[in-house]
C-alpha positions in Angstrom: 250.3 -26.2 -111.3 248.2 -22.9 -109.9 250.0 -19.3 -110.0 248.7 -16.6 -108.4 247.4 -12.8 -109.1 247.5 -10.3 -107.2 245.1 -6.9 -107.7 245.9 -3.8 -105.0 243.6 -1.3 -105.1 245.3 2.2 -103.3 243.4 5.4 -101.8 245.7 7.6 -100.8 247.6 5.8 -97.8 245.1 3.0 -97.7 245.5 0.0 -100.1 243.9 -3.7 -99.9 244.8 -6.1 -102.4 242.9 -9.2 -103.5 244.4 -13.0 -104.7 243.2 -15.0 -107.2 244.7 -18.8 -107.7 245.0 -19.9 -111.2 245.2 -23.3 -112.4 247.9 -23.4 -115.7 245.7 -26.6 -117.2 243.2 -24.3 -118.1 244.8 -20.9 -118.2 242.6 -18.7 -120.6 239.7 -19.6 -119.1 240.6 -19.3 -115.2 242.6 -15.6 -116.6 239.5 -14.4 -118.1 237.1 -15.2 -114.8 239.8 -14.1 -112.5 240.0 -10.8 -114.3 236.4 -9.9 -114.5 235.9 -11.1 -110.6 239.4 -8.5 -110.0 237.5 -5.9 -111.7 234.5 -6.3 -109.7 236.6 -6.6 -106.5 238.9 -4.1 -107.2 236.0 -1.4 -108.4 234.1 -2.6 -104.8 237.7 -1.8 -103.0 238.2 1.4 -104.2 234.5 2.4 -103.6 234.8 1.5 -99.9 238.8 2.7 -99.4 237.2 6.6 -101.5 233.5 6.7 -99.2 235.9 5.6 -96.1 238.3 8.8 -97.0 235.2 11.0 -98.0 233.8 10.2 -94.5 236.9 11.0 -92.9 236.8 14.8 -94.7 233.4 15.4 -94.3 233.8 14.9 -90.4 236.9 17.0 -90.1 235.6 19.6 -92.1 232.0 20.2 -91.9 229.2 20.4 -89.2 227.1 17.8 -91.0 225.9 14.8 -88.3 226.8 11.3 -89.5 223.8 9.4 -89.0 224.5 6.2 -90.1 225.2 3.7 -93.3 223.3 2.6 -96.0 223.9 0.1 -98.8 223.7 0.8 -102.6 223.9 -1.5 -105.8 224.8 -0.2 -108.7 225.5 -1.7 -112.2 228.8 -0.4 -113.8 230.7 -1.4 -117.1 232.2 -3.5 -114.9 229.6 -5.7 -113.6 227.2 -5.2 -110.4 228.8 -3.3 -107.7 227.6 -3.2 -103.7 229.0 -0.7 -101.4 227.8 1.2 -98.1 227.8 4.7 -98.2 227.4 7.5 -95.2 224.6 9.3 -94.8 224.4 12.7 -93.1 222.0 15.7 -92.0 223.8 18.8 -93.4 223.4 22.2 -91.5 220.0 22.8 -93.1 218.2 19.5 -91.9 218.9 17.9 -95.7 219.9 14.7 -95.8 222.7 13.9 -97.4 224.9 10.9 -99.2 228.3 13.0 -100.8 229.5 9.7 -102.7 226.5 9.1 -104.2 226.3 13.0 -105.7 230.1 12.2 -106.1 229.2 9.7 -108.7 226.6 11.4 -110.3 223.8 9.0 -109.4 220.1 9.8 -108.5 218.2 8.6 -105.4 216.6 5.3 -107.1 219.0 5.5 -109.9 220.4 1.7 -110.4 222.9 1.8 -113.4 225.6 4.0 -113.9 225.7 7.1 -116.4 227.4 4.9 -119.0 225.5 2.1 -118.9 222.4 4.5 -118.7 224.5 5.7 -122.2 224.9 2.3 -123.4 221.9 1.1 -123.1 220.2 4.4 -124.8 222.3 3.9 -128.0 221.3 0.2 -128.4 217.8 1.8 -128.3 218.2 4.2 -130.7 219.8 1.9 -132.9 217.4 -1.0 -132.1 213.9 1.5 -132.9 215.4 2.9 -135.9 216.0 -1.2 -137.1 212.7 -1.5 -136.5 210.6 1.7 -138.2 208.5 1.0 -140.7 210.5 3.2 -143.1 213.4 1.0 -142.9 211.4 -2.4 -144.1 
């Protein structure tokens, strides 16, 4: 027997929902990779439904050209996450990407702000393990 789940993801007016089949016979495991791929899927959704209502603002209410698309991959909490984002020239000739400074997140930067947080505790931890006052 295979059930379904269903994620929606919602920006303002604009939702898209995703399916996943799952097979009863092995339940926990199909549950537990159908929710990590949701999460992924879902997270990639509402990236794409927020830059697509960013892009939407920014052209009704700025002067700022729209000169074209560019992809960015990002590692989140929730796993590796793709998404094209606008680019524009701003009234001063800068270019610009709004939902990248939206997010927080630096030209070549590749991990988010908590896995940047994450990962900078472990090394803490990991170096202070490892002094040679602690042997």
């Amino acid at each position: 027997m295979v059930v379904s789940m269903i994620i929606t993801a919602k920006a303002g007016e604009v939702s898209e929902s995703i399916e996943k089949k799952i097979s009863i016979l092995d339940m926990e495991t199909e549950l537990t990779k159908a929710f990590h791929q949701g999460e992924v899927q879902a997270t990639t959704i509402l990236f794409d439904l927020l830059e697509s209502q960013l892009h939407r603002y920014i052209c009704a209410h700025t002067a700022w050209e729209s000169i074209g698309t560019d992809k960015r991959c990002i590692l989140t909490k929730t796993g590796q996450i793709s998404y094209r984002r606008h680019i524009y020239r701003d009234e001063q000739g800068h270019r610009r990407k709004p939902f990248d400074e939206l997010l927080h997140l630096q030209p070549w930067q590749r991990n988010s702000r908590q896995i940047e947080a994450l990962a900078a505790g472990l090394a803490s931890r990991t170096s202070c393990a490892l002094s040679p006052s602690n042997s």
